[in-house]
Structures are given as structure tokens and as C-alpha cells.
N, C-alpha and C positions, 0 to 999 in steps of 0.2 A: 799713546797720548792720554792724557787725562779725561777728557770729555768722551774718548771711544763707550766706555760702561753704557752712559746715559742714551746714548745711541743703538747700539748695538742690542743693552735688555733692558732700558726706559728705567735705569735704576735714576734714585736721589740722593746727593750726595754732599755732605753738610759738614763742615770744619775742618777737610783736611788740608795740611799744613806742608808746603813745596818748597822745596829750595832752589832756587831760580841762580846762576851760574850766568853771568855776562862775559862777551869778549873780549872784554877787557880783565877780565878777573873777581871783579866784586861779584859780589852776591846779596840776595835779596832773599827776605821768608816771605813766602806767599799763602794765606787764608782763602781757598777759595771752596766756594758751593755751588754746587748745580743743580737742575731739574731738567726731566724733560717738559717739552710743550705738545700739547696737541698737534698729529699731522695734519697739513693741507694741502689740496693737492697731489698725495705721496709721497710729501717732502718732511724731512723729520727735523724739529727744531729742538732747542734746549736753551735755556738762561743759564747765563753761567757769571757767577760775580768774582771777582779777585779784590782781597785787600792788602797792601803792604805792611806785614806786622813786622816786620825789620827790628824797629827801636825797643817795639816788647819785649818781640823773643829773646834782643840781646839783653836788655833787661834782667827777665826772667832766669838766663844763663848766667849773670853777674851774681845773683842774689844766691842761687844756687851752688856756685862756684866754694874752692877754697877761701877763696877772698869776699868779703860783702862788703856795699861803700851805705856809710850813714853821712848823711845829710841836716844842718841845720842853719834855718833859717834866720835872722837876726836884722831886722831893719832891710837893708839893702843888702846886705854881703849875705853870702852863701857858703858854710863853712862845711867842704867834702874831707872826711879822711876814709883808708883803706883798713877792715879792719879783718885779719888773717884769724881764721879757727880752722 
């Protein structure tokens, strides 16, 4: 599991990037970072944040891709074309 590190040797652990697999078949990219916290007690905590970068990363993967989509804007209308290099 991802949080065992922070537990186990109170490591910190900052932008790594998950792919999250649901039962239904989608999938999700996950952002997340951790720390540990101070024990109390004997009991060992950690913070741990998750963000859904989903839309970036495909983003990121479009722009990268064979294909790039340019965008222009004009009043109201939004003109996308596909453009293959």
C-alpha cells in the first residue's frame, strides 16, 4: 500500500502520481502526498492528501500524443481542430 513507507521509516512523500483502476473499469490519476505525524500514545499517524489529476494528465498525454488539438476562441464559439505531426 502506498502510506506503508510513511509508517513503517517516517519517510515524506510529495507528487507521486497513482493510477486508480475502478470496478467498473474507469480509471483515475491520482496526485498524492504524505507525511508522517508525531506519535501519541504509541500510536503512529501520517497526513496524507489525494488529488484527482485525471483531466491534466489526459491533457498532458493529448498534447504529447501524435496528435495535438489547437483551440480558438472567437465570441461565443469555440473552434477545436486535430492537428497530426
Amino acid at each position: 500500500m502506498y502510506v506503508r513507507p510513511i509508517f513503517l521509516r517516517g519517510e515524506t512523500t510529495r507528487g507521486q502520481e497513482l493510477a486508480v483502476r475502478f470496478p467498473d473499469g474507469s480509471q483515475r490519476y491520482i496526485l498524492a502526498n504524505a507525511a508522517p505525524l508525531p506519535e501519541v500514545a504509541g500510536a503512529r499517524r501520517a497526513v496524507v492528501v489525494f488529488q484527482d489529476i485525471t483531466e491534466r494528465r489526459l491533457a498532458d498525454e493529448l498534447e504529447s500524443g501524435p496528435a495535438s488539438v489547437a483551440a480558438a476562441s472567437s465570441g461565443r464559439a469555440v473552434t477545436m481542430a486535430v492537428i497530426a505531426g
